[in-house]
N, C-alpha and C positions, 0 to 999 in steps of 0.2 A: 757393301752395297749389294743388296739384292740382282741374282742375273735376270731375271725380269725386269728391273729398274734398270740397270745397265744398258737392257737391249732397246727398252724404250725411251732412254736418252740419248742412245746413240741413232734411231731410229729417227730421232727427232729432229738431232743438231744435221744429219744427212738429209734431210727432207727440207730444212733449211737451205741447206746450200743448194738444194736443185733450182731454186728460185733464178730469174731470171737477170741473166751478171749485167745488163746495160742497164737495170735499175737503179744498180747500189752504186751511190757516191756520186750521182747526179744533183745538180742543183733543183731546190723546192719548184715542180710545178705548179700549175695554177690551183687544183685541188689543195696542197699543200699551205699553198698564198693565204688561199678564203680558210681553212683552218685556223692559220695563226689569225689572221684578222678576228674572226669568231670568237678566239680565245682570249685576246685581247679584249673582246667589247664584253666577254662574259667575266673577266677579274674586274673590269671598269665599273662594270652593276654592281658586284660581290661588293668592290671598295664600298659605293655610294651607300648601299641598301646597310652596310655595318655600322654607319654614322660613328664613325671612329672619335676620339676625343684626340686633344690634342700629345698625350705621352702615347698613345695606341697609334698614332702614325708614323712613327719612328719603330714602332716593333711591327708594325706595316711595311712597311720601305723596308725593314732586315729581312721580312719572313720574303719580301718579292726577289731579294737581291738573292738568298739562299735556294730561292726554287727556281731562277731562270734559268734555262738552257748553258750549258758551259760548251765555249765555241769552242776550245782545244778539246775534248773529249768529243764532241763532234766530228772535228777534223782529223783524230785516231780513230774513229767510227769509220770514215771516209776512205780512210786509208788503210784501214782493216781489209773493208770490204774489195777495195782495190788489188790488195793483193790474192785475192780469193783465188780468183785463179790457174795461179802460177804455184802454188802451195800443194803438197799430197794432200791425201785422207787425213791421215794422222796429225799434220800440222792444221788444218782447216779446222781439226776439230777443238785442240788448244787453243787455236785463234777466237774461237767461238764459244769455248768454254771463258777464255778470257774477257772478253766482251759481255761475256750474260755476267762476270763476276764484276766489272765494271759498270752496269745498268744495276746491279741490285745495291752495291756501294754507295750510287748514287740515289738510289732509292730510299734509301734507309739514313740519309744526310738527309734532303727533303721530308722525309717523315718527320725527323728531330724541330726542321726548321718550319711544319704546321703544327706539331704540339706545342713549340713555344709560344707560337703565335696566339695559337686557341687560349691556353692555358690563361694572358692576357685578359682577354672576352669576357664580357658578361655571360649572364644565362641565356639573355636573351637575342644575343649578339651570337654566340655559339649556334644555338639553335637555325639562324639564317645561314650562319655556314654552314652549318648539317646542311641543309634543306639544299642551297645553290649549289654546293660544291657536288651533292650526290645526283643534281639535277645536271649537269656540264656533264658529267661522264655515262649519262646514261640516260633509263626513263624517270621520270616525274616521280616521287616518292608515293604517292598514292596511287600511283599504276604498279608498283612492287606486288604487291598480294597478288592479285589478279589479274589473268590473262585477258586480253584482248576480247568483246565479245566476240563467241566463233571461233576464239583460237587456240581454246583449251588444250590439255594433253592428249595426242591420240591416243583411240583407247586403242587395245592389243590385239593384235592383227589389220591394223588398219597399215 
């Protein structure tokens, strides 16, 4: 590994942990709340809006079962952070190398478990998931090209 790359991951995972310790491992506040609600009422459109057939609800109900939240990897999230700490440098950083190798584990199950699903899908059934799923996490696909009017790139020296 590059000492450049080294100094910017360690730069990084330490910038982490200055964050503020009465955060982590708190129960979901109210911001948190209307998330998951939001979240929920936008796979409940995704559902509707796919007009699934009757064998695609069943690779429906697998693809939701395989992407929902896992409470034990949560509750070792919880308890990660819990121990923050009380832990050195050195251990905080393991811990937290731990934990990124643990989100990307489960990133990468989830991945598996929207290409199977997709894979399923018509063309034209896909293409609604393109559309919603890249609209939930972010702006509008036809707002992608182009900035905001007024909110182009500054030019240089601005």
């Amino acid at each position: 590994m590059s000492r450049f790359l080294l100094s910017a991951l360690t730069a990084g995972l330490l910038a982490s942990m200055a964050a503020p310790i009465g955060a982590w491992g708190q129960t979901p506040g109210l911001a948190q709340a209307q998330a998951a609600s939001t979240a929920a009422l936008n796979v409940q459109s995704l559902h509707d809006s796919l007009h699934l057939t009757l064998p695609q609800e069943d690779a429906w109900r697998a693809y939701r079962r395989a992407s929902a939240p896992d409470p034990e990897a949560q509750a070792r999230h919880r308890a990660a952070m819990t121990m923050m700490p009380s832990l050195t440098t050195p251990r905080r950083v393991d811990l937290i190398a731990a934990e990124m190798q643990a989100n990307l584990d489960a990133a990468k199950r989830g991945g598996e478990a929207v290409k199977a699903f997709y894979a399923i899908l018509t063309p034209e059934q896909q293409r609604t998931f393109d559309h919603q799923t890249l609209q939930a996490g972010g702006p509008p696909a036809d707002k992608l090209r182009q900035p905001p009017s007024g909110q182009g790139l500054p030019k240089p020296g601005q």
